[in-house]
C-alpha positions in Angstrom: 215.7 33.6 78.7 215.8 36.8 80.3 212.3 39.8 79.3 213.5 42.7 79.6 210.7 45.9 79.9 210.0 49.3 81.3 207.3 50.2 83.5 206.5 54.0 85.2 206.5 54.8 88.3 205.6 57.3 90.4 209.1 59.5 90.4 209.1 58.6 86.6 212.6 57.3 86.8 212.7 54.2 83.5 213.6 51.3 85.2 214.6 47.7 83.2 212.7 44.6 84.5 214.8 40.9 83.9 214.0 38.0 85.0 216.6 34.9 86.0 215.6 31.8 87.4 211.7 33.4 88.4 213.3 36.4 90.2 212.4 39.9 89.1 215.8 41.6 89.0 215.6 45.5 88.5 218.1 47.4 86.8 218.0 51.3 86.4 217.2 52.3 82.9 219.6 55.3 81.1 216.8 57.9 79.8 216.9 58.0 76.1 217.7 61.1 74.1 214.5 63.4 74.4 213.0 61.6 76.9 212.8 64.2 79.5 211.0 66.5 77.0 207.4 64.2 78.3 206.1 64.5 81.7 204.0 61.7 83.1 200.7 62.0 85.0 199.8 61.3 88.4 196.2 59.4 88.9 193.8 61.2 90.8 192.7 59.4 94.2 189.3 57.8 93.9 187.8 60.2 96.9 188.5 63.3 94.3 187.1 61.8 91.1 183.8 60.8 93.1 183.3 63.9 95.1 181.1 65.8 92.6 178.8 63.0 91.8 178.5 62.3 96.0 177.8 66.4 96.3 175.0 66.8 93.6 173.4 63.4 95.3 173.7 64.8 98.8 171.8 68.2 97.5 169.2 66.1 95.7 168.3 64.3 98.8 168.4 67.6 100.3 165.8 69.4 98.1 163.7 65.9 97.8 163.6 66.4 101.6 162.4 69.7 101.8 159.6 68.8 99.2 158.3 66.4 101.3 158.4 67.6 104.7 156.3 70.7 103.2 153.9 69.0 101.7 153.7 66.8 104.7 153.0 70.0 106.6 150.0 71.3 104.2 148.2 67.8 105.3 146.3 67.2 108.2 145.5 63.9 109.7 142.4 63.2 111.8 140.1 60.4 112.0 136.8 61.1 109.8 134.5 60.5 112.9 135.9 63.5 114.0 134.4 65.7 111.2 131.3 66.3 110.0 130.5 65.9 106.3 127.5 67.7 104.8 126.7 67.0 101.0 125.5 69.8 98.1 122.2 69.8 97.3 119.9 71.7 95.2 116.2 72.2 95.8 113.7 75.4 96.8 116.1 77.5 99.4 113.4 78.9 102.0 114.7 82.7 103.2 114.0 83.0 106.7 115.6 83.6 110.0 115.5 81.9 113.4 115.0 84.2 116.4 114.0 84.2 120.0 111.1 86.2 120.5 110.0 87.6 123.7 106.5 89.0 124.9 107.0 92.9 126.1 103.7 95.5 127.3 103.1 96.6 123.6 103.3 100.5 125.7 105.6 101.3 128.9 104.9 104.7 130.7 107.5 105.3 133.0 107.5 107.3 137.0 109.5 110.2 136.9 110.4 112.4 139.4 109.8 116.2 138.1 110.8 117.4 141.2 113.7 116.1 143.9 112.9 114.7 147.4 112.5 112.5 150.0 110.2 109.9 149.8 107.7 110.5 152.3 104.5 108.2 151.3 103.9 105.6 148.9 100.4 104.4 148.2 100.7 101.1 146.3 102.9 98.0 145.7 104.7 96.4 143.0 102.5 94.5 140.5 99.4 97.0 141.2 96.7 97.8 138.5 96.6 101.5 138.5 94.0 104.1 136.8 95.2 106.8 134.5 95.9 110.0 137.2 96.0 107.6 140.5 98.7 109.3 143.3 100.9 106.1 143.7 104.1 107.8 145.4 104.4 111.3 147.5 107.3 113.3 148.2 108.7 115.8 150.2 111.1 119.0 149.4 110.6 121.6 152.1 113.3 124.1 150.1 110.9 123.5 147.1 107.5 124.3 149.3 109.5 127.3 150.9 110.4 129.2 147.4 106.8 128.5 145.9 105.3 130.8 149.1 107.6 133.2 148.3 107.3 133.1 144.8 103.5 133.6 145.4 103.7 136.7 147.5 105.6 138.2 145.4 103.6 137.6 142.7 100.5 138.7 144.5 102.1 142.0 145.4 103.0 142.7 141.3 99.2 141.5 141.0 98.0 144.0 143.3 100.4 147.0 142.0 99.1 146.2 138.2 95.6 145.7 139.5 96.1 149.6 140.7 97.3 150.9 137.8 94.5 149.6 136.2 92.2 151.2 138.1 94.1 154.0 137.8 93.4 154.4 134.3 90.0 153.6 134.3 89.6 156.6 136.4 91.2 158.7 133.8 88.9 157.3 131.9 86.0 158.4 134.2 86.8 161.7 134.4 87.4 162.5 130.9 83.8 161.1 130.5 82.6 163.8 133.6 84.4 166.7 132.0 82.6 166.1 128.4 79.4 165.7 129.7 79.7 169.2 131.9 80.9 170.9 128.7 78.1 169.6 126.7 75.5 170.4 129.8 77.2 173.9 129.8 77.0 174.2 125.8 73.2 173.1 125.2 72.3 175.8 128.3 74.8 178.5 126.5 72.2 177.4 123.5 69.5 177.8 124.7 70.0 181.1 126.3 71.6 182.7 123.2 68.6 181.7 120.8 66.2 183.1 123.7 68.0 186.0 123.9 68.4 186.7 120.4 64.9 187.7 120.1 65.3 189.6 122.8 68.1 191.6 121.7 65.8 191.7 118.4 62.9 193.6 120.8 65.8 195.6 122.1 64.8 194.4 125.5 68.7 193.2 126.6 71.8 194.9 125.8 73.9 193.9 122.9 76.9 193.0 125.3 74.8 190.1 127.0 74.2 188.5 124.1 77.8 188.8 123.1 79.1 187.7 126.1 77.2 184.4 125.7 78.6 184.0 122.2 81.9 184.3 123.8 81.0 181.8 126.2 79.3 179.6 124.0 82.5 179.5 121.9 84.6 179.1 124.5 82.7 175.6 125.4 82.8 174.1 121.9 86.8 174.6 121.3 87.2 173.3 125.7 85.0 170.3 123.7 87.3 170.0 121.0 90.0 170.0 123.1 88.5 167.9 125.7 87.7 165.0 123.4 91.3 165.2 121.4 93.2 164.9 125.0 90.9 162.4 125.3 91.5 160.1 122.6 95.2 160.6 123.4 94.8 159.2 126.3 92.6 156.6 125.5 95.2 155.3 122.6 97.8 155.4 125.7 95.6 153.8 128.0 94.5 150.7 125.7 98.4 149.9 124.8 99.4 149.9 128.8 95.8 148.0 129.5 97.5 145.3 127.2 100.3 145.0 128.1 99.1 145.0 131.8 97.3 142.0 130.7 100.2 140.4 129.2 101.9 140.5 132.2 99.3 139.7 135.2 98.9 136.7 132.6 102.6 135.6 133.1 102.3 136.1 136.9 99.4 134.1 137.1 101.1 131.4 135.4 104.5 131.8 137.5 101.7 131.2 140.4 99.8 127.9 138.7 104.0 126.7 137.2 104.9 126.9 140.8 101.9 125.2 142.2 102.5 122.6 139.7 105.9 122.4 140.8 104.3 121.2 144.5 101.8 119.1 142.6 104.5 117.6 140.6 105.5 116.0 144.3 102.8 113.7 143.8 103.6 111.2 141.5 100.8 109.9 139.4 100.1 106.6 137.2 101.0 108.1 133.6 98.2 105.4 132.0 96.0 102.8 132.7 98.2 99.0 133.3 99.8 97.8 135.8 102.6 99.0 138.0 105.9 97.4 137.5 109.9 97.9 138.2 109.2 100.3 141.8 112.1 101.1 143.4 111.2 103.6 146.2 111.2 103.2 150.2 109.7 105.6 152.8 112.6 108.3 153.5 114.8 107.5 150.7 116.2 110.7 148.8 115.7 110.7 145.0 116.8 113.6 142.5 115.2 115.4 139.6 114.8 112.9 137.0 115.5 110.1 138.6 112.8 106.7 137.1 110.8 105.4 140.2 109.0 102.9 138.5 107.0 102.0 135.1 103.6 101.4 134.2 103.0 98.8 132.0 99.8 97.8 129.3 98.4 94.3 130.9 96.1 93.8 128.0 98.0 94.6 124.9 101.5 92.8 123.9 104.3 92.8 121.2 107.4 90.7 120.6 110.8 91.8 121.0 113.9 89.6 119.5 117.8 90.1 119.3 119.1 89.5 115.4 122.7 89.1 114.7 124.0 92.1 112.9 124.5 89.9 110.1 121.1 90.4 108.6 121.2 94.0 109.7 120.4 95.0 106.3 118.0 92.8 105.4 115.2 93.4 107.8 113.0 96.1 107.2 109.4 97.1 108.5 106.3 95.0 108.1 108.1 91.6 107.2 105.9 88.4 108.2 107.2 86.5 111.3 105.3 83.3 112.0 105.5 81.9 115.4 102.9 78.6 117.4 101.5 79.0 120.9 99.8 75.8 122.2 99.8 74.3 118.5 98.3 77.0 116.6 99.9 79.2 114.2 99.6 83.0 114.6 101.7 85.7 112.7 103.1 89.0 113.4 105.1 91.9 112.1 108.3 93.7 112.3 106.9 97.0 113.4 110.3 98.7 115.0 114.3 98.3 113.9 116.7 100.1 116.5 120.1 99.9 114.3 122.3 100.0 117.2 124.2 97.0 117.4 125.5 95.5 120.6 127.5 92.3 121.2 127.0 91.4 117.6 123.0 91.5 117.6 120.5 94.4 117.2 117.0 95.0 118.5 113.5 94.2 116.5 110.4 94.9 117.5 107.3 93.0 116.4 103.2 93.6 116.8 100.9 90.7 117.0 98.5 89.9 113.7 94.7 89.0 114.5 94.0 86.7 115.9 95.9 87.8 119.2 97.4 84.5 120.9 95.6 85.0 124.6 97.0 84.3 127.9 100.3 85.1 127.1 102.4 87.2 129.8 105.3 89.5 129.7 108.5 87.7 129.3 107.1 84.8 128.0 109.5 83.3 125.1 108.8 82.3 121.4 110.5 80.4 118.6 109.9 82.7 115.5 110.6 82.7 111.6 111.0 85.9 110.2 110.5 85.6 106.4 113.0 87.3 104.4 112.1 86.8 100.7 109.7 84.0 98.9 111.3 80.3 98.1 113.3 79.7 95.5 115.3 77.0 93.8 119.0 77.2 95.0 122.5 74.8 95.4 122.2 74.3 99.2 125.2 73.4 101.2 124.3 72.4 105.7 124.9 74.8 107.9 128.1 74.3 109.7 130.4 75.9 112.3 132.8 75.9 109.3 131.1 79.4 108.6 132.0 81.3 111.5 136.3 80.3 110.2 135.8 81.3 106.9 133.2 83.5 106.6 132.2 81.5 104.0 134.7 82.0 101.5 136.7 78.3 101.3 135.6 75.1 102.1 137.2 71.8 102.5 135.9 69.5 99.5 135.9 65.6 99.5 138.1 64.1 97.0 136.1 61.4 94.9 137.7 58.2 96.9 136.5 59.5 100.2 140.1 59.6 101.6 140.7 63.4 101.7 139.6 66.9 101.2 140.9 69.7 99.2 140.8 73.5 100.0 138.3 75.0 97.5 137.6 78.6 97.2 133.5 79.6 97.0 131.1 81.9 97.3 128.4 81.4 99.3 125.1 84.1 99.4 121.7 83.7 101.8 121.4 81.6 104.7 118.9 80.3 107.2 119.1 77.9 109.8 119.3 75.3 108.1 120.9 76.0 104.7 123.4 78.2 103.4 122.7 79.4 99.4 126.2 78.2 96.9 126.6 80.8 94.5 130.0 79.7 93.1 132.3 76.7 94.0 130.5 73.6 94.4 128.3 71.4 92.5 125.4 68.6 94.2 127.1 65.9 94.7 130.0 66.9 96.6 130.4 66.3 99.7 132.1 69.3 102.2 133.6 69.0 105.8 131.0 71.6 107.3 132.6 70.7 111.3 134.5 73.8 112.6 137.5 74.2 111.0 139.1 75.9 113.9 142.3 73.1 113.4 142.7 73.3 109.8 143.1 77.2 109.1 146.9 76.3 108.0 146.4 73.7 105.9 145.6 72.8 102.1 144.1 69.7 102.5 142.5 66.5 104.8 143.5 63.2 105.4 141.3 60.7 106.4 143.2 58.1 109.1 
């Protein structure tokens, strides 16, 4: 029995398939009519129809990878006894700051040189009580000492020239005094003759032209008075505005002299106050200027307290605020009595005054722990205080999930702070726990896990 069929192959020619005694014979097939009108298809190879599918996977893997390897780069690692953990807590929030206080002279006078020059004496040593007014150092300026004589002669010699004038005028004065007094003598005599001679001429026992010629003289005398006396308070008017102002300046000469003896006396240096004498830094022939600071006198019986804040309670200190401080196991108090506002190296400069009673046998330079209070207690959410503050200034924390294996980057706010505590205004709830360790290592990451 011979099967006859067609199969396609890959030229498309139709072939005939027959089979004698189990041999596949193949015989070529005549195409029938409109046959050649249908074009077979070839099969795609299997590397083609699986390339799409094998793309999208690859680019799936890809993205997946990228996922993870970021989120494995928000995460740090690092073993829990590495960190610290503080927890929130709420409770009365005491607002006070920790300083170290110092013990300074409560008043420092210091030696100035008024005048430049060698140092030729000095009368006491470092660490000397002194009295108010005692010559401790003595210098020398031999310029100086030279213009001062000078100045002085020729300030006597202006002295002596007004002192001249002077007496100049009051020889004016003198005269004018003379002259009216002769004019008077000469007009009570003129007065006395012409009523004498009046009755004579009366009795006809003188000539009429003596008793006018007195008249004439007589008159002549009262208008030489008249004038006399007008010159002379002319004169005098002159006089007592040069008299003044001949005073005004023999005054400023006399104080040129005493300014420039003061400028010799100012080669003397003197204790400024009573205390004791601290910080000299002078040695026989050494040359020091005008204005140059030899040494300081210091109170030895009355202190203060000086302390360095950090500027970041610059704002918050103000005069008269309590500080409380122990000596020897009792308690004392004082109060911020000076703020100098210039900050340097992140602090600023307080100065404090001692509260009766007055701690005794305390010394300059001696140090104190003191609590300045800044406000009254008050209930508050209290987180530790932590290095973690000086990274984020407070404004993130790392939080501790609820299983203990990790911590999440939390935004908060955080307000007052003492020593001890840090005041949560916003954030975090008591309970939670936070990584209050320094967070120097975990600036670039979003969150902690625990190894």
């Amino acid at each position: 029995m011979i099967a006859l069929g067609r199969e396609r192959r890959s030229d498309t020619t139709p072939i005939s398939r027959s089979t004698i005694a189990g041999a596949d014979i193949v015989h070529p097939v005549e195409p029938l009519p409109g046959a050649a009108m249908d074009t077979p298809l070839a099969r795609l190879p299997t590397w083609r129809r699986f390339a799409p599918f094998t793309v999208i996977g690859l680019f799936g893997l890809a993205v997946a990878t990228w996922l993870l390897a970021g989120a494995s780069r928000n995460v740090y690692r690092v073993p829990m006894n590495r960190l610290t953990i503080g927890e929130v807590t709420k409770g009365p929030f005491e607002d006070f700051i920790a300083v170290r206080g110092t013990a300074a002279p409560l008043a420092t006078r210091y030696l100035t040189a008024d005048q430049g020059g060698t140092v030729k004496v000095v009368l006491v040593e470092d660490g000397t009580t002194v009295k108010v007014g005692q010559p401790l150092i003595i210098l020398a300026n031999a310029a100086l000492e030279l213009q001062v004589s000078t100045r002085e002669a020729d300030t006597a010699a202006q002295i002596n020239a007004l002192e001249n004038t002077k007496l100049q005028l009051e020889e004016t004065r003198f005269k004018y005094q003379h002259d009216l007094l002769d004019i008077d003598h000469q007009i009570s005599t003129l007065t006395g003759d012409l009523a004498r001679d009046k009755i004579l001429l009366d009795g006809n026992a003188i000539a009429p032209s003596i008793y006018q010629k007195e008249q004439e003289e007589n008159s002549y005398q009262l208008k030489l008075r008249e004038a006399t006396v007008a010159s002379r308070d002319a004169e005098q008017a002159v006089r007592t505005n040069q008299l003044r102002q001949l005073d005004e300046t023999l005054a400023r000469l006399k104080a040129s002299i005493s300014t420039a003896n003061a400028s010799l006396d100012a080669l003397t240096i003197r204790a400024p106050s009573d205390g004791r004498l601290t910080a000299l830094d002078v040695e026989v022939g050494q040359s020091k200027t005008q204005g140059a600071v030899l040494g300081q006198v210091d109170s030895f019986d009355r202190f203060k307290l000086t302390a360095q804040v950090d500027e970041f309670y610059l704002s918050r200190i103000i005069l008269g605020q309590t500080a409380l401080f122990s000596v020897d196991g009792l308690n004392y108090k004082a109060r911020v009595s000076k703020l100098y506002p210039q900050v340097a190296n992140g602090t600023f400069r307080v100065d404090l005054n001692f509260e009766s009673p007055i701690p005794q046998g305390i010394h300059t330079g001696q140090a104190f722990d003191i609590r300045v209070v800044l406000g009254g207690p008050a209930t508050a959410v209290m987180l530790p205080v932590g290095p973690f503050f000086q990274e984020t200034g407070g404004s993130w924390v790392f939080v501790l999930t609820p299983d203990g294996r990790s911590a999440t980057r939390r935004t908060v706010r955080l307000g007052r702070r003492n020593p001890e505590r840090v005041e949560v205004l916003e954030g975090l709830e008591p309970g939670e726990k936070v990584v209050i360790s320094s967070y120097e290592a975990l600036q670039k990451f979003e969150r902690v896990r625990f190894n």
